[in-house]
C-alpha positions as semicolon CSV with decimal commas, in nm:
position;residue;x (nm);y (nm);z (nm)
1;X;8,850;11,651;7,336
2;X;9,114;11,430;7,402
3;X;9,367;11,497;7,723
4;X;9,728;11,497;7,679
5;X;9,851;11,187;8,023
6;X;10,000;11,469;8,180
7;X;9,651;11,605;8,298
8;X;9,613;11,321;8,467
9;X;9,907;11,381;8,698
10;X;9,958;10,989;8,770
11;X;10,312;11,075;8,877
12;X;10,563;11,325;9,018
13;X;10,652;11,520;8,718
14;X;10,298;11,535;8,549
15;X;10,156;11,672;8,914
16;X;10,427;11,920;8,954
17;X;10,371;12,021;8,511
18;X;10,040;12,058;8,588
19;X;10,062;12,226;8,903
20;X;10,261;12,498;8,773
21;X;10,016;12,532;8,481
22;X;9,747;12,587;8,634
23;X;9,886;12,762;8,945
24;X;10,202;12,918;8,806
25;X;10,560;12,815;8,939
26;X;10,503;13,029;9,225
27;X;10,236;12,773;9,361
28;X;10,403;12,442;9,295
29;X;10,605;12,409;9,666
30;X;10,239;12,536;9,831
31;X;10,047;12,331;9,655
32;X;10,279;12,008;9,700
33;X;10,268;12,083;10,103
34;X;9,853;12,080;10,042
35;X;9,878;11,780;9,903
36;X;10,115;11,594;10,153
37;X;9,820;11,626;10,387
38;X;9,622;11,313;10,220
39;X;9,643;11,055;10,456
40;X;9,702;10,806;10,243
41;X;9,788;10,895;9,955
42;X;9,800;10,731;9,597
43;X;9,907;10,813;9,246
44;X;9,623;10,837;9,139
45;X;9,440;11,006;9,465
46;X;9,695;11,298;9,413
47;X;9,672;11,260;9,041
48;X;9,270;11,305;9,080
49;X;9,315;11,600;9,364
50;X;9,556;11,839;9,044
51;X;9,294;11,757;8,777
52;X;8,984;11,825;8,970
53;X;9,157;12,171;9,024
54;X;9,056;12,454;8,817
55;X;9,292;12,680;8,684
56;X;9,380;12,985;8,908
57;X;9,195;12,854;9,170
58;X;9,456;12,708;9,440
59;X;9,174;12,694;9,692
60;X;9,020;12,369;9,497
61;X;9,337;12,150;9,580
62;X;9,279;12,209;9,959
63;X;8,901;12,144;9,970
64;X;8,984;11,827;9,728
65;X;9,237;11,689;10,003
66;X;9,036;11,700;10,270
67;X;8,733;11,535;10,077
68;X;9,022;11,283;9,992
69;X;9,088;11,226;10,360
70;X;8,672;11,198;10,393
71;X;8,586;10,980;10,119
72;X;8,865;10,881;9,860
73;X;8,648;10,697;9,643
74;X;8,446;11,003;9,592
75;X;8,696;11,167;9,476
76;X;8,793;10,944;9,277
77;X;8,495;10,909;9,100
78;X;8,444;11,291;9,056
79;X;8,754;11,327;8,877
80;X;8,653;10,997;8,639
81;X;8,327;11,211;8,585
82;X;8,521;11,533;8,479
83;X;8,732;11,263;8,241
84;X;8,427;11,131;8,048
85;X;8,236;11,474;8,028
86;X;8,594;11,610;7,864
């Protein structure tokens, strides 16, 4: 199954597309505030914090940005894990 690049939320716009996908629009400012809480964040550490999150379930983005704030590459590499097993 092949993702459309705005899954990927690599930018602004794709992040806050996706965010109110999966979240509804009522969820993008709250989840936006979660994830100015990475320390130090990165397009694609933000970008792999949306797409780890499953739909409906706002909860994910917070436990993703603190295990972003843990371990980034870990993170990172769980999200290129979800990407390969589509």
């Amino acid at each position: 199954m092949s993702r459309k690049k705005q899954e990927y939320g690599l930018n602004h716009a794709d992040r806050v597309a996706e965010i109110e996908r999966k979240f509804g629009r009522d969820q993008v400012e709250p989840v936006l505030a979660q994830l100015r809480r990475v320390s130090n964040p990165t397009e694609r550490l933000l970008g792999a914090i949306v797409f780890l999150a499953r739909e409906g379930h706002v909860t994910d983005v917070a436990l993703s940005v603190a295990a972003a704030n843990k371990n980034p590459s870990e993170l990172l590499n769980a999200a290129t894990v979800k990407d390969e097993r589509g």
